[in-house]
C-alpha positions in Angstrom: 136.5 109.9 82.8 136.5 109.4 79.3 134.0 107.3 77.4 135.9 106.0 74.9 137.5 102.6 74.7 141.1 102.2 76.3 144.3 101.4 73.7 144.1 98.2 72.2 140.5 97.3 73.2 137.4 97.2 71.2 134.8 99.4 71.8 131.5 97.2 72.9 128.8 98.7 70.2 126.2 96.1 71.3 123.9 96.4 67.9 126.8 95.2 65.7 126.1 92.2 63.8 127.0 89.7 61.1 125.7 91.1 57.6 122.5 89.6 57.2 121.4 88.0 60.1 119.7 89.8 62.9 121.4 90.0 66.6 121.0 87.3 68.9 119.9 89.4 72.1 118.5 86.4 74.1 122.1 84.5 73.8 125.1 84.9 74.2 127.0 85.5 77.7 125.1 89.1 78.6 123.2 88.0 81.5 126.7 86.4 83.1 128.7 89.7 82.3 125.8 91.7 84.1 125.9 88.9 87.0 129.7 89.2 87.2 129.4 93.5 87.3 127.1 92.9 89.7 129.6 90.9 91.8 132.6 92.9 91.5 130.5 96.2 92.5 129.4 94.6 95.4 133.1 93.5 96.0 134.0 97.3 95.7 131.5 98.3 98.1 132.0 96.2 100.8 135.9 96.9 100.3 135.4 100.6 100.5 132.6 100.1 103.3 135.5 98.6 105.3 138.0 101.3 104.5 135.5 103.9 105.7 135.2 102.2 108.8 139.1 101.8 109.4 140.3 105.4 108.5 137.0 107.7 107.6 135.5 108.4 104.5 138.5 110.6 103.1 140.8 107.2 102.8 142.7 107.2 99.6 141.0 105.9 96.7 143.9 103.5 96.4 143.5 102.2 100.0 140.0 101.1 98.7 141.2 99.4 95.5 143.9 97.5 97.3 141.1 96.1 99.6 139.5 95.1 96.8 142.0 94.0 94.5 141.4 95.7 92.0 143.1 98.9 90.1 142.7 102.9 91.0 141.1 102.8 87.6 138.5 100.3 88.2 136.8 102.3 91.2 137.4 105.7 89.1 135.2 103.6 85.9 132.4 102.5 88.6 132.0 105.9 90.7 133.9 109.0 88.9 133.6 111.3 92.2 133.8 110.5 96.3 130.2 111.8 96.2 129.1 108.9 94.0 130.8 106.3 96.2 130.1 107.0 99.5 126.0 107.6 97.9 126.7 104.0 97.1 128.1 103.0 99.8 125.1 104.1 102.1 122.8 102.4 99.8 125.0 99.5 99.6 124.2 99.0 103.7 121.0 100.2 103.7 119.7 97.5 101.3 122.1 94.6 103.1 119.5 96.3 106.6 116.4 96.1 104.9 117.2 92.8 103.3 118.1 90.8 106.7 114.7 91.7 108.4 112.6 89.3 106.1 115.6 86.7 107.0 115.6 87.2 110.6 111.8 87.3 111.3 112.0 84.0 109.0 114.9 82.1 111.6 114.9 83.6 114.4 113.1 81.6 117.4 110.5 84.7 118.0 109.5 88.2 116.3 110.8 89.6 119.3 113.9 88.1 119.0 114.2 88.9 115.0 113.4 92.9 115.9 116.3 92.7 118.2 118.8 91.2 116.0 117.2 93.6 113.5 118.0 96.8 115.7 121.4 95.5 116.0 122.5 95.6 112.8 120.3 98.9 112.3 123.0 100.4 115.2 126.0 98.8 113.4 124.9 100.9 110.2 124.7 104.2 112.2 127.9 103.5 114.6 130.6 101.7 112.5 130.3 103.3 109.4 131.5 106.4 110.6 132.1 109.2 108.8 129.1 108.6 106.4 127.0 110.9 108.4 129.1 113.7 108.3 129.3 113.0 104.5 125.7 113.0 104.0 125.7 116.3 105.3 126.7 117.6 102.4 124.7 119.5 100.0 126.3 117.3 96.9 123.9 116.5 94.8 124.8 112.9 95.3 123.2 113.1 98.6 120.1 114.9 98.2 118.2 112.0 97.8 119.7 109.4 100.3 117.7 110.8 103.6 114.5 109.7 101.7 115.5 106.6 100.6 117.0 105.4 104.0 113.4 105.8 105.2 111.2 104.9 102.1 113.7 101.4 102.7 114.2 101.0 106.3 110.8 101.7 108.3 108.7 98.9 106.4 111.2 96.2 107.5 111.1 97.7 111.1 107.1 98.3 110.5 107.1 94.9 109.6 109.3 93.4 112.3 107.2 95.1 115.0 103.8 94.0 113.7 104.7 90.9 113.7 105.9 91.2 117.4 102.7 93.0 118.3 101.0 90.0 116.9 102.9 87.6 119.3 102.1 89.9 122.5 105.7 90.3 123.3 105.7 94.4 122.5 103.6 97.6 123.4 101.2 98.2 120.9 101.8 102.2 121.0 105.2 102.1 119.4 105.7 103.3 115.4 108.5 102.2 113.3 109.4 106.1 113.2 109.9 106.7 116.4 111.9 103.5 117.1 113.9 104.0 114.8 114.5 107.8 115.5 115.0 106.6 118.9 117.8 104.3 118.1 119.0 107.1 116.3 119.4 109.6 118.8 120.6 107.1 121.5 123.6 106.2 118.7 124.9 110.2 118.5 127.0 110.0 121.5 128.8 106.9 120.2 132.3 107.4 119.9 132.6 110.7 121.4 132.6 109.5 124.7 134.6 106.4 125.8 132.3 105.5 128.9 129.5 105.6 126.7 128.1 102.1 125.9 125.6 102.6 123.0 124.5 99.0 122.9 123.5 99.0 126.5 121.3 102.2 126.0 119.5 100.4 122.9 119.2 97.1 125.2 117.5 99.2 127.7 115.4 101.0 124.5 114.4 97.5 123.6 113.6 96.1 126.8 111.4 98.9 127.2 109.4 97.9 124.3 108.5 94.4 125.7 104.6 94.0 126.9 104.0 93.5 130.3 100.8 92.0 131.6 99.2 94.2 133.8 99.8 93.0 137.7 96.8 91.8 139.6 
């Protein structure tokens, strides 16, 4: 894309001012504009996010913008290439992940319960957003980074989530985020391939698993 400013609009210099008088960068309506691109990028994500799930990650850019309401051009301006948008896209869900575990441990009515709900969402990430796995494959550039990230993001929150269900007395204490969430992972490969095959039941069973038992007299 281009980096010059469309017909008819002015180009944004930033450092422009009157003669005279210095630039007022503390006023002025920057911090909305960069609260409103924050918006409407979220708004793209989730609308692509949803596309991916309905029709893979190959759905026509225009498919996405329509969900979004926005033009071709607008999802072109915020990620030039596929690679860049479904990079975002990934990140996009992991942060929403690592961002409800705080939320959950915070409401729910027990750690136990907040690790579950957790795990939950964890499988919706890796089941209904199909297609992203298969893109990550990929030795773009884009993606080089993402496998790192998922896990420098992800297993605090579960680390955390489990602690504090440790603490409680309602888990094993031999457990690591790791290998939870590796086990969760593996458990959510047959998912879709086979129609008899009930992923969440097999986590439920994962998670049950987990819970302490006091050792019988």
């Amino acid at each position: 894309m281009s980096s010059g400013s469309a017909p008819g609009e002015q180009a944004d210099l930033g450092s422009a001012a009157t003669p005279g008088k210095r630039a007022d960068v503390g006023s002025g309506p920057a911090p909305r504009k960069r609260a409103d691109a924050r918006r409407n990028e979220k708004t793209l994500l989730e609308a692509a996010a949803a596309a991916f799930v309905a029709s893979g990650v190959d759905v026509p850019v225009r498919d996405i913008a329509a969900r979004a309401g926005v033009g071709v051009g607008t999802i072109y301006r915020h990620f030039p290439t596929r690679a860049d948008l479904v990079a975002a896209v990934y990140r996009h869900q992991v942060e929403a992940c690592a961002a409800a575990g705080p939320e959950l441990l915070a409401s729910a009515d027990s750690p136990y319960t907040a690790l579950t709900r957790w795990i939950d969402l964890f499988v919706d990430f890796l089941v209904t957003k199909h297609g992203l796995a298969e893109a990550l494959q990929s030795d773009d550039a884009a993606f080089q980074t993402l496998h790192a990230y998922f896990l420098d993001r992800l297993v605090p929150v579960c680390a955390d989530l489990l602690a504090a269900a440790t603490r409680a007395g309602q888990v094993r204490t031999d457990i690591e985020a790791l290998e939870l969430l590796r086990g969760v992972g593996n458990l959510c490969i047959g998912a879709g391939k086979d129609s008899q095959y009930d992923v969440r039941r097999m986590v439920t069973l994962l998670l049950t698993g987990l819970q302490h038992r006091p050792p019988t007299p």
